[in-house]
C-alpha positions as CSV (number, residue, x, y, z in Angstrom):
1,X,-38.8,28.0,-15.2
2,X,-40.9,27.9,-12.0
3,X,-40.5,25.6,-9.0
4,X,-42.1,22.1,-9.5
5,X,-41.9,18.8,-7.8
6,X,-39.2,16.4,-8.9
7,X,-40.6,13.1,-8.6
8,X,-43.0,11.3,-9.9
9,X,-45.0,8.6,-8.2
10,X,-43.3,5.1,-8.8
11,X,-44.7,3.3,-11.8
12,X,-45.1,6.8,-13.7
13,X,-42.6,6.9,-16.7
14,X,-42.7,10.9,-17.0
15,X,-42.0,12.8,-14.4
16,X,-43.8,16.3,-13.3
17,X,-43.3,19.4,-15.3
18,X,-42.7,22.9,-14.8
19,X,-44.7,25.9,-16.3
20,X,-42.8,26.2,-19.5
21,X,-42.4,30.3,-20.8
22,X,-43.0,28.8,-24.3
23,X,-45.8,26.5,-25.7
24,X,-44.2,23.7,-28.1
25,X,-45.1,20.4,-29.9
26,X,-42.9,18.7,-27.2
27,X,-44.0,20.8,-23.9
28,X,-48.1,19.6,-24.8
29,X,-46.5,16.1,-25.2
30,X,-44.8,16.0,-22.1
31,X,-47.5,18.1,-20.0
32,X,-50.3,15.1,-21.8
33,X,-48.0,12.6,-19.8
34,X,-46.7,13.8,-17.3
35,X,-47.6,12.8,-13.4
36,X,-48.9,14.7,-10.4
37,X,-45.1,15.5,-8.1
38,X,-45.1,12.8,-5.2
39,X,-43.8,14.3,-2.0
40,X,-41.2,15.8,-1.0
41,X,-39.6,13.2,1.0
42,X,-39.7,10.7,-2.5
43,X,-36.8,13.3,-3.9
44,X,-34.2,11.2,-1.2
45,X,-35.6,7.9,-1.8
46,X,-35.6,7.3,-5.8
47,X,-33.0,7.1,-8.3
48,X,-32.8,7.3,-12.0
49,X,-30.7,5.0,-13.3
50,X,-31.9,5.7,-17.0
51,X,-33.8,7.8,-18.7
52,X,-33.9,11.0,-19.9
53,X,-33.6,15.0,-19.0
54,X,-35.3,17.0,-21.1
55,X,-36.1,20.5,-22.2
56,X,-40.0,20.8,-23.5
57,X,-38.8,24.7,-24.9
58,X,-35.8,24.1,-27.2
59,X,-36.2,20.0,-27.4
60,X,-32.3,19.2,-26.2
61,X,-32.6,16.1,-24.1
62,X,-29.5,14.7,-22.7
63,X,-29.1,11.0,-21.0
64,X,-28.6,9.8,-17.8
65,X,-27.1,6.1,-17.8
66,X,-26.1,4.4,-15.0
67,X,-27.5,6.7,-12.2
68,X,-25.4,9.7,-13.9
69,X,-27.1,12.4,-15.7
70,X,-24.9,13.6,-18.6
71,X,-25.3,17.6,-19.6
72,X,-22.3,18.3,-21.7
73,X,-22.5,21.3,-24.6
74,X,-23.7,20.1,-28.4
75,X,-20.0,20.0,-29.0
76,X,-18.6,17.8,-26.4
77,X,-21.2,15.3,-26.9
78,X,-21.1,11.9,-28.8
79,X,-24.3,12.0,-30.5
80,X,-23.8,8.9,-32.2
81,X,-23.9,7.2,-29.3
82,X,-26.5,9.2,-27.5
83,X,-29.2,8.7,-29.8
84,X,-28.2,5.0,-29.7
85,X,-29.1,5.2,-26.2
86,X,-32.6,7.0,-26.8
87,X,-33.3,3.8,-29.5
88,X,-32.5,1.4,-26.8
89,X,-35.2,3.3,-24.5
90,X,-37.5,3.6,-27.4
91,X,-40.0,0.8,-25.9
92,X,-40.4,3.4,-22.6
93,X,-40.7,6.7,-24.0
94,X,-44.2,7.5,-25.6
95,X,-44.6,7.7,-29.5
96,X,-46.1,11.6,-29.1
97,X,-42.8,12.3,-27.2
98,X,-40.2,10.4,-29.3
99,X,-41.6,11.9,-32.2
100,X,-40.2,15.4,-30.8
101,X,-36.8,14.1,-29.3
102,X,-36.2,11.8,-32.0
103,X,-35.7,14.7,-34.5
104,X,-32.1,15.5,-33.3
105,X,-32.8,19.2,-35.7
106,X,-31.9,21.2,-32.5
107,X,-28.2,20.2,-31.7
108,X,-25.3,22.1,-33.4
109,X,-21.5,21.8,-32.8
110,X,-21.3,25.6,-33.8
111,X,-20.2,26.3,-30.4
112,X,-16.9,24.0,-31.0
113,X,-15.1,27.1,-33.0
114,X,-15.2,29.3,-30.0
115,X,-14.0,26.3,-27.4
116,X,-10.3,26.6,-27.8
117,X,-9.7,24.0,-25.4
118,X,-12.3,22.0,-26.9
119,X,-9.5,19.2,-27.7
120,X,-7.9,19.3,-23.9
121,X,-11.3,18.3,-22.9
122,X,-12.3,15.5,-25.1
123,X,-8.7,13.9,-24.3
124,X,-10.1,13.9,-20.7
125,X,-13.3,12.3,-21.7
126,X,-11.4,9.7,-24.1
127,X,-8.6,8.4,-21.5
128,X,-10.0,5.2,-21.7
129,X,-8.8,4.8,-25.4
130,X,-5.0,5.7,-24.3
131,X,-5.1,4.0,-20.8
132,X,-2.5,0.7,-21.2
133,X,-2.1,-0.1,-17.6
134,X,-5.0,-2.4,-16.3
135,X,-4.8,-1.4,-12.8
136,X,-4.8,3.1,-14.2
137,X,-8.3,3.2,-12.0
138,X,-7.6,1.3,-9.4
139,X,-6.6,3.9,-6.8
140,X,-9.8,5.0,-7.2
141,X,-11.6,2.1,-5.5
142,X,-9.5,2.9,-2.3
143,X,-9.5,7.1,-2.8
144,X,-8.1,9.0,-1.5
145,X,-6.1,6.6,0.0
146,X,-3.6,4.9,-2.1
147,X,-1.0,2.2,-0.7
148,X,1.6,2.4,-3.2
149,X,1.9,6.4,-2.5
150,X,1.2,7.4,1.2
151,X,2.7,10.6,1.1
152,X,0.4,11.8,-1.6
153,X,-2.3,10.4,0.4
154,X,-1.0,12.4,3.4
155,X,-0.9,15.3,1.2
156,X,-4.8,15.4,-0.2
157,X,-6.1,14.7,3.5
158,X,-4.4,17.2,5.2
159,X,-4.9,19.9,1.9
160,X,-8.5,18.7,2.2
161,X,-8.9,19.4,5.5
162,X,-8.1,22.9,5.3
163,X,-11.3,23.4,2.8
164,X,-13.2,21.6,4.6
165,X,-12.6,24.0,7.6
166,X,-13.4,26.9,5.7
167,X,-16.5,25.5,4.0
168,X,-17.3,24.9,8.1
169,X,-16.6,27.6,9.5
170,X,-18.6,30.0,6.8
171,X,-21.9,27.4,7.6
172,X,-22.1,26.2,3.7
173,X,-24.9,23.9,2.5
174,X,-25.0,23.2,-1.0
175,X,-21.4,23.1,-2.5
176,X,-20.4,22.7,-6.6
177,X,-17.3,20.1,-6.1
178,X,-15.8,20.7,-9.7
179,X,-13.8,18.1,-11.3
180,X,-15.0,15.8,-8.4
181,X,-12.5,12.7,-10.7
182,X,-13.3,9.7,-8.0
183,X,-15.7,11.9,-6.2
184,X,-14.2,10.9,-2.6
185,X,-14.2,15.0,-2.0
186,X,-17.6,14.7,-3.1
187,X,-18.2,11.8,-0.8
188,X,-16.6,13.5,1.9
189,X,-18.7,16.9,2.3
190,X,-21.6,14.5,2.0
191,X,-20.4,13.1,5.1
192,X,-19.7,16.1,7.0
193,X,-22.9,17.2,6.1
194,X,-23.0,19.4,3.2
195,X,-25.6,18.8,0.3
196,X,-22.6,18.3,-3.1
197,X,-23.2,17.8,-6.3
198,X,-19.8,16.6,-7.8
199,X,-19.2,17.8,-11.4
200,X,-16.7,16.0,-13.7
201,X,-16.1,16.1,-17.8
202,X,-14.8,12.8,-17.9
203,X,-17.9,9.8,-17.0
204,X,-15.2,7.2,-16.0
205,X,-13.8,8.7,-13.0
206,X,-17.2,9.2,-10.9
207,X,-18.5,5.8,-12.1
208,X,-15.4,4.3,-10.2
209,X,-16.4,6.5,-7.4
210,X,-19.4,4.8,-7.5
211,X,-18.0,1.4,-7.1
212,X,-16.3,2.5,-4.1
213,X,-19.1,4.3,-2.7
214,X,-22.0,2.3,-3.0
215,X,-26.2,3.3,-2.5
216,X,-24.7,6.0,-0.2
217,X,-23.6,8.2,-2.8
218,X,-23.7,11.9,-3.4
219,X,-25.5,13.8,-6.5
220,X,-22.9,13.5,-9.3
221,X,-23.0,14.5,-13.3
222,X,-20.8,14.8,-16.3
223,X,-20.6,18.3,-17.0
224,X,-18.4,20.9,-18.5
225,X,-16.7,23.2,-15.7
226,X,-16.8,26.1,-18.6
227,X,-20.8,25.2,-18.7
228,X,-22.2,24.2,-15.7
229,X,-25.8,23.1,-15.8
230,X,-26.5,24.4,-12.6
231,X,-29.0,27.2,-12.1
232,X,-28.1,30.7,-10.6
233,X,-27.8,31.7,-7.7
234,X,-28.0,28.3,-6.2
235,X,-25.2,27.5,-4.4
236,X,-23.4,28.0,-1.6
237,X,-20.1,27.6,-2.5
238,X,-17.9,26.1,-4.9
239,X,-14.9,23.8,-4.3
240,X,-12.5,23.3,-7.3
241,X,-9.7,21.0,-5.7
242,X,-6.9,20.0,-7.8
243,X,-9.2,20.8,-10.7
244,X,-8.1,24.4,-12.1
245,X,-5.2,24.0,-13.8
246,X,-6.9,21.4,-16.1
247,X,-9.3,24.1,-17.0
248,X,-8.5,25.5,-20.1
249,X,-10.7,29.1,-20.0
250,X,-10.1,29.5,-16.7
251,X,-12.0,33.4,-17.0
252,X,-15.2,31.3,-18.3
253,X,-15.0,29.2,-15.7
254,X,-14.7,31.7,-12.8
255,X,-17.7,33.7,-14.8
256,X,-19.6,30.7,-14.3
257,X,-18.8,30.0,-10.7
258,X,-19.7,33.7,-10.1
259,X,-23.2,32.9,-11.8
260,X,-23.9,29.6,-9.8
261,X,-23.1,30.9,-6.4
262,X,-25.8,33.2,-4.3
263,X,-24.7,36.4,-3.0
264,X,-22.2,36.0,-0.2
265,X,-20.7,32.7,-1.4
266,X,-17.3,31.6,-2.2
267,X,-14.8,29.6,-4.1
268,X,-12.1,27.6,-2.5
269,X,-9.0,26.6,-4.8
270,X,-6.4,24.1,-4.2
271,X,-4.0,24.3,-6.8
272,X,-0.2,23.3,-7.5
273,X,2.1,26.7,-8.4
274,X,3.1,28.3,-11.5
275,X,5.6,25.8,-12.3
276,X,3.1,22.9,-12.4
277,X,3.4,22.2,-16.0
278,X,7.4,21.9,-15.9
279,X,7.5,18.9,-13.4
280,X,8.5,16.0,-15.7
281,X,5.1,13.6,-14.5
282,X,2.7,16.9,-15.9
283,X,5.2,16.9,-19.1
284,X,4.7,12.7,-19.3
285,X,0.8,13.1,-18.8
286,X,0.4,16.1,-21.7
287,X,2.4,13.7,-23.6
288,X,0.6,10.4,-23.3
289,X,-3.2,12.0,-22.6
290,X,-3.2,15.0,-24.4
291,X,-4.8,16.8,-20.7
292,X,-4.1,20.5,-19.7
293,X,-1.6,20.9,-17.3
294,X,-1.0,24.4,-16.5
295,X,0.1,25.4,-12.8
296,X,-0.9,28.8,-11.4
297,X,0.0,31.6,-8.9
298,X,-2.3,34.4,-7.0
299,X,-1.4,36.5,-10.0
300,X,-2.7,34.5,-12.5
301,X,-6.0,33.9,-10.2
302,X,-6.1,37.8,-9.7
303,X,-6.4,37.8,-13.9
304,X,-9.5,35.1,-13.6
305,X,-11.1,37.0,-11.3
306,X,-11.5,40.4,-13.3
307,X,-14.8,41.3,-14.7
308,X,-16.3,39.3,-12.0
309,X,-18.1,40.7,-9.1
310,X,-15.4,38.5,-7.2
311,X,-13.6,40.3,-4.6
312,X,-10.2,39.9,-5.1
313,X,-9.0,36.8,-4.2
314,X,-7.1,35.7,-0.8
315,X,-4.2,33.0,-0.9
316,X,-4.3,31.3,2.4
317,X,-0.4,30.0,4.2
318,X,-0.4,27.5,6.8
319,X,3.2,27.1,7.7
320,X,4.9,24.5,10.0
321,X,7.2,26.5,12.5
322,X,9.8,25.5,15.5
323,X,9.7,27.3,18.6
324,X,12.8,28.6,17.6
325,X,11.4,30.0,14.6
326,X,7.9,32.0,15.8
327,X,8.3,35.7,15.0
328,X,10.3,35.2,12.2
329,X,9.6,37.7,9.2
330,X,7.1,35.7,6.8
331,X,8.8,36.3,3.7
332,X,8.2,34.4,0.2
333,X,11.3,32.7,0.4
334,X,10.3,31.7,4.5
335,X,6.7,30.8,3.5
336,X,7.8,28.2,0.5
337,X,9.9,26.8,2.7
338,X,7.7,26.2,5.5
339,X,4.2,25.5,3.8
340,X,2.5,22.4,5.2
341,X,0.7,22.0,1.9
342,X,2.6,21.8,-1.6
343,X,-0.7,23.1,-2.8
344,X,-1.4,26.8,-3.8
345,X,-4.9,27.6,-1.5
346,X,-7.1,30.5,-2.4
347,X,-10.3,31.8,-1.5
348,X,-12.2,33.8,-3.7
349,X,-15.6,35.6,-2.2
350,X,-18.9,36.9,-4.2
351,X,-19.6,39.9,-2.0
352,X,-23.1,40.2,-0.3
């Protein structure tokens, strides 16, 4: 699709369209409604906190409620309730235009029998039904900070901080934060100055994020990592932190960083080793929530990365060392001992 302006002029229900490659029912409906783009300074200063994203070619439409937008495949979605929501907006949308959306004719959960990890990631958009514990979310209010365990605090700061350098250092602009959870990493590159848009499967998460972070928020939508709705070629970089070993087709998921990022950009990983899914608090979560938990090593990102045009990928060290101990041969054994991050960090360029 071509370039067009994103915003309509306030009190216009339909916003502007593109120049759609193929003439439909719905793209004459939409095009007989649709309002002249406002400028460009209106894309910072509006909102949507409902309504509707839609596609005037193959007539998928997919909500966004409560400031979210929500582009999830056929067969992660909850139809049911999604065309619940398009009755509750029925008195907005006009009849010409319902007509077409209302059909439903062009979804299909085909693509469910080639997901194999399809049920790992409906347990992560369904924690709410297993969650027992009233105060679960409440960390996520204060994140990443968390009184009741400072030391993990500690630890996502200063891991954090080492991304954040890189993504500095290499001049980044617009950066993918997969699995964004609370969104504070999200938050975070906002405020350092970088343009995110935080990705998550799971809707609860970021709307917590929300609550903590106010009007002053970042772009953020519920999407799968394994199909992002992101166009190519677009970004600058993609951050996946603390997100990878959740992802079940983890080769998908590199293809599609690959396709999202322009020539020249780069993925940062933070990751726990190849043990991960042994420690007994992983065991306990796959237990309780039914989510992935499968640790990794630069091995196993090496495997990702092939039939990519991904270099192959770096894993960065930062060790802690006493006087005593500079010039000391930096063996496995030395650099496990002496990491000043638990995490696994890797950093994975698309040449150009």
């Amino acid at each position: 699709l071509s370039e067009c302006p994103r915003i309509n002029p306030a009190g216009s229900g339909v916003g502007p369209v593109p120049d759609f490659r193929v003439e439909t029912e719905l793209t004459a409906a939409l095009r007989s409604e649709s309002a002249p783009g406002a400028g460009q300074s209106r894309n910072y200063e509006v909102e949507v906190e409902e309504g509707l994203l839609v596609s005037g070619e193959t007539g998928r439409w997919y909500p966004i409620r409560n400031f979210i937008p929500e582009i999830l495949p056929d067969h992660l979605r909850d139809l049911r309730q999604d065309f619940q929501f398009l009755y509750d907006l029925r008195e907005h949308i006009p009849d010409h235009i319902f007509k077409s959306v209302s059909r439903g004719n062009v979804f299909s959960e085909a693509e469910s029998v080639l997901d194999s990890g399809a049920n790992y990631k409906r347990s992560e958009m369904r924690i709410t039904e297993k969650i027992t514990d009233p105060n679960f979310f409440g960390p996520g209010y204060l994140s990443p900070f968390n009184p009741g365990a400072s030391i993990h605090t500690a630890h996502l700061i200063k891991t954090f901080s080492f991304c954040l350098w890189q993504l500095a250092f290499a001049n980044r602009r617009v950066i993918v934060d997969t699995g964004c959870g609370y969104a504070w990493t999200t938050e975070w590159l906002m405020k350092s100055g970088f343009e995110p848009i935080g990705v998550d499967i799971s809707r609860v998460y970021p709307e917590v994020g929300m609550h903590r972070m106010g009007a002053a928020r970042p772009y953020m939508v519920v999407a799968d990592t394994e199909n992002l709705p992101i166009r190519s070629g677009c970004a600058d970089a993609v951050v996946a932190f603390d997100l990878f070993h959740h992802i079940p087709d983890r080769k998908r998921a590199m293809s599609e960083f690959e396709r999202v990022l322009v020539d020249g950009g780069e993925v940062l990983l933070a990751e726990p080793g190849g043990d991960h899914e042994k420690d007994p608090g992983s065991q306990q979560v796959i237990e309780t929530y039914g989510i992935l938990e499968r640790g990794m090593e630069l091995a196993d990102v090496e495997q990702y990365t092939k039939s990519t045009a991904f270099s192959p990928p770096e894993q960065h060290h930062i060790v802690e060392l006493l006087s005593a101990e500079v010039g000391t041969p930096l063996t496995p054994e030395f650099l496990a001992s002496h990491n000043w991050t638990a995490s696994r960090l890797y950093r994975i360029r698309k040449p150009g």
